[in-house]
Jmol script that loads the backbone (N, CA, C; Angstrom):
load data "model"
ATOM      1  N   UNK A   1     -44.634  54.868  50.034  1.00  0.00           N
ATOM      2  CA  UNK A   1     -44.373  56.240  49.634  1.00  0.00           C
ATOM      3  C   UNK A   1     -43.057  56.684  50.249  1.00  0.00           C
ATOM      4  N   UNK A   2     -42.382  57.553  49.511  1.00  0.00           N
ATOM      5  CA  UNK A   2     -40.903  57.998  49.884  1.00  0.00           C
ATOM      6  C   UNK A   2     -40.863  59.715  49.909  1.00  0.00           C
ATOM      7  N   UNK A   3     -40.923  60.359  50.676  1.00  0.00           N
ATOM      8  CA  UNK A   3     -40.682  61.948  50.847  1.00  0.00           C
ATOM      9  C   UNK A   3     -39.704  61.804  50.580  1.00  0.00           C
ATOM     10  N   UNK A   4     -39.638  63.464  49.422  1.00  0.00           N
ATOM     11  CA  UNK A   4     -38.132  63.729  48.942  1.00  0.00           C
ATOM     12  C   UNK A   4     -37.522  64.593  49.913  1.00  0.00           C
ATOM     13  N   UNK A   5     -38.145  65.270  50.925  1.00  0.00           N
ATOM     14  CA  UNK A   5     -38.071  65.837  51.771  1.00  0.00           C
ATOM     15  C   UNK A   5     -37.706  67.828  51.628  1.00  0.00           C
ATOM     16  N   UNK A   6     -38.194  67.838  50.494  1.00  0.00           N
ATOM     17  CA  UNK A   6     -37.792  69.244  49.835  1.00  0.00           C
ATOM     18  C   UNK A   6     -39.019  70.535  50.244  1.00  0.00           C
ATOM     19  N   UNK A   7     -39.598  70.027  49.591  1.00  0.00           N
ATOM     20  CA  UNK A   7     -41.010  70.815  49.130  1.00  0.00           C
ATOM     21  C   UNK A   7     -42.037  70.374  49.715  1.00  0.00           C
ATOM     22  N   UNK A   8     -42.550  68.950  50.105  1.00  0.00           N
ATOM     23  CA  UNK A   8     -43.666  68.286  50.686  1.00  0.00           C
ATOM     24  C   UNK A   8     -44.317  67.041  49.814  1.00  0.00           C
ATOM     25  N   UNK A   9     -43.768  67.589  48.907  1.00  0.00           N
ATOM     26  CA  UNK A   9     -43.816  66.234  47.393  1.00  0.00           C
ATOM     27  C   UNK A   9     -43.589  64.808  48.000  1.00  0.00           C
ATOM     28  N   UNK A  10     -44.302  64.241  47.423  1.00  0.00           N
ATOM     29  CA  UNK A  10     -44.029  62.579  47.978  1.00  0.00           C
ATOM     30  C   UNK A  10     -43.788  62.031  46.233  1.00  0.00           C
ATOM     31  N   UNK A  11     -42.283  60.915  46.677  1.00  0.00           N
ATOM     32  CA  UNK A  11     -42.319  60.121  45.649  1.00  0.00           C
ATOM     33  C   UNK A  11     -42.687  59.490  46.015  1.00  0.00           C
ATOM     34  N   UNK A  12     -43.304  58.508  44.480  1.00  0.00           N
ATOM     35  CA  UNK A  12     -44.060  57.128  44.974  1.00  0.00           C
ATOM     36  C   UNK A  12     -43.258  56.008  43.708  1.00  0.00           C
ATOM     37  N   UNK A  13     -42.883  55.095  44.636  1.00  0.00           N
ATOM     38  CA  UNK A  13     -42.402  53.873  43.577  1.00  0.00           C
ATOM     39  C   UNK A  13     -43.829  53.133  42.599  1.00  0.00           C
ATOM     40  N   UNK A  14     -43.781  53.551  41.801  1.00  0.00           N
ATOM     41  CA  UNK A  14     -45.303  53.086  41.717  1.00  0.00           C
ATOM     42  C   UNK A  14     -45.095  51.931  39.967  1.00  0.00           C
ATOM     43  N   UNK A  15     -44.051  51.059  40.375  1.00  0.00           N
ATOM     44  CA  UNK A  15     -44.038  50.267  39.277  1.00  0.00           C
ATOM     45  C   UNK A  15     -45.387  49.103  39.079  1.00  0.00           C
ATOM     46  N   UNK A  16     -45.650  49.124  39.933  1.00  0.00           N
ATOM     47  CA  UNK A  16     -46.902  47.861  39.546  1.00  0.00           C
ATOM     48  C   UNK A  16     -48.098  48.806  39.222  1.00  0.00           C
ATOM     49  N   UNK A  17     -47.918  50.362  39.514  1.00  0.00           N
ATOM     50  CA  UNK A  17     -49.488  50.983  39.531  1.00  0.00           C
ATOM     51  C   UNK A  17     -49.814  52.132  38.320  1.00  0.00           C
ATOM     52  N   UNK A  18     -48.155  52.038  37.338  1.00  0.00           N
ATOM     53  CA  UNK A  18     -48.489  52.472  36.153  1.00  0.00           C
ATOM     54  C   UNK A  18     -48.062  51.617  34.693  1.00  0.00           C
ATOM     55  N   UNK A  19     -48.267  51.781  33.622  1.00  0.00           N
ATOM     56  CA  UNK A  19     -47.423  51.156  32.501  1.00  0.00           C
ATOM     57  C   UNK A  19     -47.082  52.109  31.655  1.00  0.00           C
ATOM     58  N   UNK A  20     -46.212  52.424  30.908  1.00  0.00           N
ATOM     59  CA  UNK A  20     -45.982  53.149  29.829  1.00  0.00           C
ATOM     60  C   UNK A  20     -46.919  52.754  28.613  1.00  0.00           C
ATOM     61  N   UNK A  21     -47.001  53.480  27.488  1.00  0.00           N
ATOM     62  CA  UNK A  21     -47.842  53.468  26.588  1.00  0.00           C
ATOM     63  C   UNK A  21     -48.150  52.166  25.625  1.00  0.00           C
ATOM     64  N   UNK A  22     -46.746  51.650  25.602  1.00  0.00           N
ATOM     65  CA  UNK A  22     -46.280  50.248  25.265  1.00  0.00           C
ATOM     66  C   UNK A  22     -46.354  49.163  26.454  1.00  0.00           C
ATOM     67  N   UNK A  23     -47.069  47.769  25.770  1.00  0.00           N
ATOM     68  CA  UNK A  23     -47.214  47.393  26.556  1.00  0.00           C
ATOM     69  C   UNK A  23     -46.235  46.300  27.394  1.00  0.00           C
ATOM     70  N   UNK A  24     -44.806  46.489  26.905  1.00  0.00           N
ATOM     71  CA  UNK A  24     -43.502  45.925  27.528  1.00  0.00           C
ATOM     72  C   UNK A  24     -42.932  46.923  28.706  1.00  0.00           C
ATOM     73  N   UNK A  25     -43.322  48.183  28.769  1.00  0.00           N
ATOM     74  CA  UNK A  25     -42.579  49.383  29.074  1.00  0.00           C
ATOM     75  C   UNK A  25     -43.549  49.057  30.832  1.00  0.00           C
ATOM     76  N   UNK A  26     -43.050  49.358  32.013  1.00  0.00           N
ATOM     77  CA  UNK A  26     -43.269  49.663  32.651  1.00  0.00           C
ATOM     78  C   UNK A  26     -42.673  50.345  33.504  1.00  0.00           C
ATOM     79  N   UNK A  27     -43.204  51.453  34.026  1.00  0.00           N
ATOM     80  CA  UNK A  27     -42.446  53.063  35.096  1.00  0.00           C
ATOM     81  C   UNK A  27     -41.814  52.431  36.526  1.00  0.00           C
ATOM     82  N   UNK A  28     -40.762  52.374  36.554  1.00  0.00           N
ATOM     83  CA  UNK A  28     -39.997  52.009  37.593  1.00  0.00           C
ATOM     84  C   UNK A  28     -38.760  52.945  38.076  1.00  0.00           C
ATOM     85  N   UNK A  29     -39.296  53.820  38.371  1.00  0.00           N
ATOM     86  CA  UNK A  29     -38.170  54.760  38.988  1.00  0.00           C
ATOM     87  C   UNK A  29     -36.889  54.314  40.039  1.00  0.00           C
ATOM     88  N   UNK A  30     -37.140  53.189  40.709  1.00  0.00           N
ATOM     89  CA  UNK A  30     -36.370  52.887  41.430  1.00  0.00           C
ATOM     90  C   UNK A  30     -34.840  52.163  40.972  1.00  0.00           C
ATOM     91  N   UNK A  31     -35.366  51.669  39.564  1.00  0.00           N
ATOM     92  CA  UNK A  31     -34.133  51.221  38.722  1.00  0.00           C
ATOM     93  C   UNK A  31     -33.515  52.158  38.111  1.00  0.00           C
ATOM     94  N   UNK A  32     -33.445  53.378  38.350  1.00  0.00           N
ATOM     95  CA  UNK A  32     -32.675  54.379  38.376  1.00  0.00           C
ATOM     96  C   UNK A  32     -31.473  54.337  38.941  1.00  0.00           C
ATOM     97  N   UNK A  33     -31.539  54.216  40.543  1.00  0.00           N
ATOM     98  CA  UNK A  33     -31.228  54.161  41.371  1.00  0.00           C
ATOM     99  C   UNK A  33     -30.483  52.534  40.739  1.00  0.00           C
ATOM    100  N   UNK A  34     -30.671  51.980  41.075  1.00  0.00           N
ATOM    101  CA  UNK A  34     -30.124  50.514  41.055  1.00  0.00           C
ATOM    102  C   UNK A  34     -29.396  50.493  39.863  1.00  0.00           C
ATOM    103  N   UNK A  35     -29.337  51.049  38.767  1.00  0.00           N
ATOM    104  CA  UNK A  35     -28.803  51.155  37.802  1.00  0.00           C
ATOM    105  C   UNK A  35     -26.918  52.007  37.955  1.00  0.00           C
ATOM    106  N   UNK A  36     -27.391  53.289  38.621  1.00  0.00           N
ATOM    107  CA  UNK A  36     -26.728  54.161  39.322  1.00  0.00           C
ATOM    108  C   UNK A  36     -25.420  53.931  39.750  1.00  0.00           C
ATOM    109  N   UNK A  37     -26.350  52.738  41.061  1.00  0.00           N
ATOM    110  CA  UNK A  37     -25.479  52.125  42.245  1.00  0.00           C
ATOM    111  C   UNK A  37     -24.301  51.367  41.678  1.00  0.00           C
ATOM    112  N   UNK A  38     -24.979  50.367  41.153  1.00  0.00           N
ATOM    113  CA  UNK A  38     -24.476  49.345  40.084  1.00  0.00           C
ATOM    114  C   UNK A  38     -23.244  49.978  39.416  1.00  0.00           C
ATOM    115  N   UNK A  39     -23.251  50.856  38.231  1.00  0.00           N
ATOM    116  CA  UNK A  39     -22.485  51.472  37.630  1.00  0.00           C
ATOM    117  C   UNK A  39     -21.488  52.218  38.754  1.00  0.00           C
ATOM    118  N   UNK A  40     -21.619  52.794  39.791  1.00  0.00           N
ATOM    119  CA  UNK A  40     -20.435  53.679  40.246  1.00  0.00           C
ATOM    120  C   UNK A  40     -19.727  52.260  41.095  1.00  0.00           C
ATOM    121  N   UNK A  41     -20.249  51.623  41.731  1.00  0.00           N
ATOM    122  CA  UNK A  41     -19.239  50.199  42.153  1.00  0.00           C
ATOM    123  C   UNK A  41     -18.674  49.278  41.449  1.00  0.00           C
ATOM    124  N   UNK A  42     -19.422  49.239  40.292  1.00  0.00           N
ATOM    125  CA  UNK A  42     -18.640  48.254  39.585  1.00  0.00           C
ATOM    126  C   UNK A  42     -17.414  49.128  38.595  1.00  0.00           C
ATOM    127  N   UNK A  43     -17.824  50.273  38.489  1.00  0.00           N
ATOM    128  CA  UNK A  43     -16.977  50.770  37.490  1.00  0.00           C
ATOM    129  C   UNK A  43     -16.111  52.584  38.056  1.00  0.00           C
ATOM    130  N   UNK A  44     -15.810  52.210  39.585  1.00  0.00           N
ATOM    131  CA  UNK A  44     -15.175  52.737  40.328  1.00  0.00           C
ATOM    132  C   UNK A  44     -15.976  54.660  39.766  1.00  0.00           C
ATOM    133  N   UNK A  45     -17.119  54.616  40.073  1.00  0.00           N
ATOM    134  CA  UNK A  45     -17.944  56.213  39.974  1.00  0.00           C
ATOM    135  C   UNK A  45     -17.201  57.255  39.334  1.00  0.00           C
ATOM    136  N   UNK A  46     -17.321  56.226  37.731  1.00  0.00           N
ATOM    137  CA  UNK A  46     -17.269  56.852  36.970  1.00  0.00           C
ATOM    138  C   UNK A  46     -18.452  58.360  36.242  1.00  0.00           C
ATOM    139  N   UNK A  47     -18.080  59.723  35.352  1.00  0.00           N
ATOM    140  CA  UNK A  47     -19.009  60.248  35.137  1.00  0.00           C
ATOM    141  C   UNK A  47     -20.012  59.785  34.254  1.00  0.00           C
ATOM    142  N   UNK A  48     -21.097  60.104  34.678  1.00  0.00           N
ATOM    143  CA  UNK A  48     -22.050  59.398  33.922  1.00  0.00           C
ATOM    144  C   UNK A  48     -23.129  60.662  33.381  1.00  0.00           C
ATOM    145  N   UNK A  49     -23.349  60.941  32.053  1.00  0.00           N
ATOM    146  CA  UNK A  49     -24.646  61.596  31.502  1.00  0.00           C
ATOM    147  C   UNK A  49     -25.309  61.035  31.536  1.00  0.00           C
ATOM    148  N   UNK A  50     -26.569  61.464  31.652  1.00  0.00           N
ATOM    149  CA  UNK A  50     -28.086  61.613  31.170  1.00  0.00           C
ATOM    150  C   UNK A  50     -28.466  62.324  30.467  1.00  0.00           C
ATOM    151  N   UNK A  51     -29.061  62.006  29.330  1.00  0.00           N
ATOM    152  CA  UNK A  51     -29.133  62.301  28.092  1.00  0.00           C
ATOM    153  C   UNK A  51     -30.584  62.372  27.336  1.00  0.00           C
ATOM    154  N   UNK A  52     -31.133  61.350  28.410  1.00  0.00           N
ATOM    155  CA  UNK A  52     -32.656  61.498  27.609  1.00  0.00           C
ATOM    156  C   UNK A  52     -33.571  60.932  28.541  1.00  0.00           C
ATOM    157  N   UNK A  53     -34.561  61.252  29.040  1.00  0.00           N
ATOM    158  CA  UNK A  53     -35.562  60.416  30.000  1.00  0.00           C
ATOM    159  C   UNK A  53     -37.085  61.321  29.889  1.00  0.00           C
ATOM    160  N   UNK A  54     -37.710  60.278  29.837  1.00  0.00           N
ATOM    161  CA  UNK A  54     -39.107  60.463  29.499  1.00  0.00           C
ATOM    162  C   UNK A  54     -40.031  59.070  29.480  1.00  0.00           C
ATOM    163  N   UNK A  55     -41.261  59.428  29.110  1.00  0.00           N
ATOM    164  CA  UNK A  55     -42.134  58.443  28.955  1.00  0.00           C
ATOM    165  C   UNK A  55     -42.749  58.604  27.962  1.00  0.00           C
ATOM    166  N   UNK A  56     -43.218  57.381  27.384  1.00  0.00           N
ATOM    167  CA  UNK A  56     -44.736  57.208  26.411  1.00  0.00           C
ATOM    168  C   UNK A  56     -46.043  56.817  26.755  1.00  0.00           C
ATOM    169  N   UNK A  57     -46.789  57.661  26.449  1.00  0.00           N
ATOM    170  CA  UNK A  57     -48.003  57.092  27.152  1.00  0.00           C
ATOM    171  C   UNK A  57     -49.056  56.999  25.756  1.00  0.00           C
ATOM    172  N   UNK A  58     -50.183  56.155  26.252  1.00  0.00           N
ATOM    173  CA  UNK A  58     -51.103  56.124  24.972  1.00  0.00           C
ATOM    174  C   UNK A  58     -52.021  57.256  24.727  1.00  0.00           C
ATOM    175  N   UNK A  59     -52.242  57.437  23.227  1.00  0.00           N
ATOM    176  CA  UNK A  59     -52.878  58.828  22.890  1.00  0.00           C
ATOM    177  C   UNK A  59     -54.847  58.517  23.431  1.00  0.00           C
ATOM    178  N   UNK A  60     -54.779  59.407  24.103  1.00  0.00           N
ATOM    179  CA  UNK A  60     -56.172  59.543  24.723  1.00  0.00           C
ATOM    180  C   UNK A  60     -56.739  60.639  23.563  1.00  0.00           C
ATOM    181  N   UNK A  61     -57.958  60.192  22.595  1.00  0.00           N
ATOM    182  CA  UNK A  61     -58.386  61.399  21.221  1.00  0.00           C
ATOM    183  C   UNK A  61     -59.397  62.324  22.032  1.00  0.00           C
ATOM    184  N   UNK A  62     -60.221  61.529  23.260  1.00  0.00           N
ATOM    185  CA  UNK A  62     -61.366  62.315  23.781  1.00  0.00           C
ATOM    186  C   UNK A  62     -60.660  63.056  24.472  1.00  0.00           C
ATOM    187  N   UNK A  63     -59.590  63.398  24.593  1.00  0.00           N
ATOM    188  CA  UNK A  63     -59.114  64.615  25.637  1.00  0.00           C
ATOM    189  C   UNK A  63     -59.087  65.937  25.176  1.00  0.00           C
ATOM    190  N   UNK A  64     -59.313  66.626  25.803  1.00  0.00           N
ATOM    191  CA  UNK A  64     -59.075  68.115  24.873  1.00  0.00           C
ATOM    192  C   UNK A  64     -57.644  68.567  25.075  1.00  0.00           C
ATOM    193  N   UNK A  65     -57.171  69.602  24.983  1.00  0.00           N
ATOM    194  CA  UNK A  65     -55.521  69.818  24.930  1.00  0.00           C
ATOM    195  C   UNK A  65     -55.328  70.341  25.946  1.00  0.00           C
ATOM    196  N   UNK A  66     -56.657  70.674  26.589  1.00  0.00           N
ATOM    197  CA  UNK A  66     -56.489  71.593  28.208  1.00  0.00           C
ATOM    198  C   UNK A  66     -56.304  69.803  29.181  1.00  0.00           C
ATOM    199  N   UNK A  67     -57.152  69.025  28.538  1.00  0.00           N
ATOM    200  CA  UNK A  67     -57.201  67.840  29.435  1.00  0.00           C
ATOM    201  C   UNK A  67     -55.802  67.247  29.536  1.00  0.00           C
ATOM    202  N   UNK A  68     -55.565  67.283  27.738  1.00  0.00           N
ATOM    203  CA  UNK A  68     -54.295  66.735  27.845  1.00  0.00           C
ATOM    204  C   UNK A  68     -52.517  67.383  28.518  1.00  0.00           C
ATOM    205  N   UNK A  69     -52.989  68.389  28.971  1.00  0.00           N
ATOM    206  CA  UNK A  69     -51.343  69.484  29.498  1.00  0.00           C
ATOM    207  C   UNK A  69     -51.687  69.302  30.731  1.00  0.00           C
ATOM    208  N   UNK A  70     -52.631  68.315  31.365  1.00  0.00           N
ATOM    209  CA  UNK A  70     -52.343  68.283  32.893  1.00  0.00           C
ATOM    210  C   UNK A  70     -51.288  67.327  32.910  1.00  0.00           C
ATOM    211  N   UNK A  71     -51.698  66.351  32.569  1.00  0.00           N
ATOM    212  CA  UNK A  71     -50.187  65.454  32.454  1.00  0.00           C
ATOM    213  C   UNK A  71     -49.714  64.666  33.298  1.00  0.00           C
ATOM    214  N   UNK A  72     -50.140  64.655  34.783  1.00  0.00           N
ATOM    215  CA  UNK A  72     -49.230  64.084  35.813  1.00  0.00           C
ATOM    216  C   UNK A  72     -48.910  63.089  35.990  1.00  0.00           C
ATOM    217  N   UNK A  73     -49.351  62.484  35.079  1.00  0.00           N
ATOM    218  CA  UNK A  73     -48.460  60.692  34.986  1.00  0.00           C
ATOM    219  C   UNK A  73     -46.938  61.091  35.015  1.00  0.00           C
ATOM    220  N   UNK A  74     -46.614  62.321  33.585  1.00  0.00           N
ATOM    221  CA  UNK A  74     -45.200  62.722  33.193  1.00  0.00           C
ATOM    222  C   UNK A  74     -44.809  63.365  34.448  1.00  0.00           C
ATOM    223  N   UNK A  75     -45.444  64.565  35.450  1.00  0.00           N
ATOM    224  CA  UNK A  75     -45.519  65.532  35.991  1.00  0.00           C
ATOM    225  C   UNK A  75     -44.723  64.302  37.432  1.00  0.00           C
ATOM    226  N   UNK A  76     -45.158  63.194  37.365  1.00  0.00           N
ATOM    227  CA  UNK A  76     -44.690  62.163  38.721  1.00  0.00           C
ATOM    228  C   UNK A  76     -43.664  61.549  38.027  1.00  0.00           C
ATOM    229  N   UNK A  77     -43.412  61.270  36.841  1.00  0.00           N
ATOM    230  CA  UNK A  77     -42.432  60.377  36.319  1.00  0.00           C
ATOM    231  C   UNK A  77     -41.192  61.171  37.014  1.00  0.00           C
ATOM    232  N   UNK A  78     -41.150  61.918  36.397  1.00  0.00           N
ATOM    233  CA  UNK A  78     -39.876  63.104  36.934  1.00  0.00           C
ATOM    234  C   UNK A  78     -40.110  63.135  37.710  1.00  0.00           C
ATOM    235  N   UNK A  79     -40.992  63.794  38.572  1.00  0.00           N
ATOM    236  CA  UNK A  79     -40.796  64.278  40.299  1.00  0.00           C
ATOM    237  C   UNK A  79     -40.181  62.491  40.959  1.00  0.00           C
ATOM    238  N   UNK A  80     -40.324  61.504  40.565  1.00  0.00           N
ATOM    239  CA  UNK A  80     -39.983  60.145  41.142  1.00  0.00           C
ATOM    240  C   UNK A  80     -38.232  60.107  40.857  1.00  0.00           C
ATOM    241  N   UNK A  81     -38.120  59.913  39.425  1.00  0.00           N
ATOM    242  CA  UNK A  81     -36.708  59.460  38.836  1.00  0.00           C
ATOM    243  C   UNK A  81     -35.807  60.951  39.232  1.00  0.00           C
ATOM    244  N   UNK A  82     -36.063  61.665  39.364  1.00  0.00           N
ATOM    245  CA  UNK A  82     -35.461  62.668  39.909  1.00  0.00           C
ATOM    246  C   UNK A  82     -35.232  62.796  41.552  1.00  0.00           C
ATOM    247  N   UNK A  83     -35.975  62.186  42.145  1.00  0.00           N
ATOM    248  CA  UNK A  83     -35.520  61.620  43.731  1.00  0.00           C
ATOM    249  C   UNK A  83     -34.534  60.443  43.633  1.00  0.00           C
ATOM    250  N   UNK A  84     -35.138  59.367  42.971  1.00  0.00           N
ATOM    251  CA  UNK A  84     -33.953  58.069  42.619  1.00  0.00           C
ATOM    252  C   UNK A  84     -32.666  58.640  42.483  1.00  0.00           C
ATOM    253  N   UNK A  85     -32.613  59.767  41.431  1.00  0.00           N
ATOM    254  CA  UNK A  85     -31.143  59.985  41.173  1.00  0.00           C
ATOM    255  C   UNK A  85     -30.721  60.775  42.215  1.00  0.00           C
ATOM    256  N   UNK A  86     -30.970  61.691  43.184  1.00  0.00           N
ATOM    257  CA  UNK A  86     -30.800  62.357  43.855  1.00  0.00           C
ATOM    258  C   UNK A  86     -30.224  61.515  45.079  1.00  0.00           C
ATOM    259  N   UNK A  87     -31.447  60.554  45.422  1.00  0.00           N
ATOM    260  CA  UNK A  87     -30.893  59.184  46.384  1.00  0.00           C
ATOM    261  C   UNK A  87     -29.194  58.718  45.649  1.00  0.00           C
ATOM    262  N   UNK A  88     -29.468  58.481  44.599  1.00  0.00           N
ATOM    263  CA  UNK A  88     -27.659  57.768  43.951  1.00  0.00           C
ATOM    264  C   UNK A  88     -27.270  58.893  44.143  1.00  0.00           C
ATOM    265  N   UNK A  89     -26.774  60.094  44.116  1.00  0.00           N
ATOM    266  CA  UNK A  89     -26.107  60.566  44.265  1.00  0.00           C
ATOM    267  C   UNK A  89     -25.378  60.912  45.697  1.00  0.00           C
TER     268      UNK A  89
END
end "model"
wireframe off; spacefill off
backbone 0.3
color backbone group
């Protein structure tokens, strides 16, 4: 576990302990970061957008819509990749 040190929030690298909806896709926030790194050394930190980030997850039908707006698979995706980038920066 990694404190972002803000709020009390803990990120968690948690690539082996989730998958995306697809079953090639797996949540690795830390290759954010490594991605990041990579790009500003090799290519002297240059600007870089972000443009789109999210996840897919599989449709659960027995959920109700109250079940389904808790969410925190998404609710950690971000709170994680949003420390990664914060770390690259």
């Amino acid at each position: 576990k990694i404190s972002d040190g803000s709020n009390g929030n803990v990120a968690i690298d948690f690539y082996h302990e989730f998958k995306a909806g697809t079953d090639w896709l797996y949540i690795y926030p830390r290759g954010l970061y490594d991605l990041l790194i990579y790009v500003k050394e090799k290519y002297n930190d240059p600007l870089i957008y972000i443009t789109e980030n999210g996840v897919n997850e599989m449709n659960d039908a027995k959920l109700t819509v109250k079940e389904a707006c808790v969410d925190d698979i998404r609710k950690d995706y971000h709170l994680n990749h949003l420390h990664y980038l914060h770390e690259a920066i």
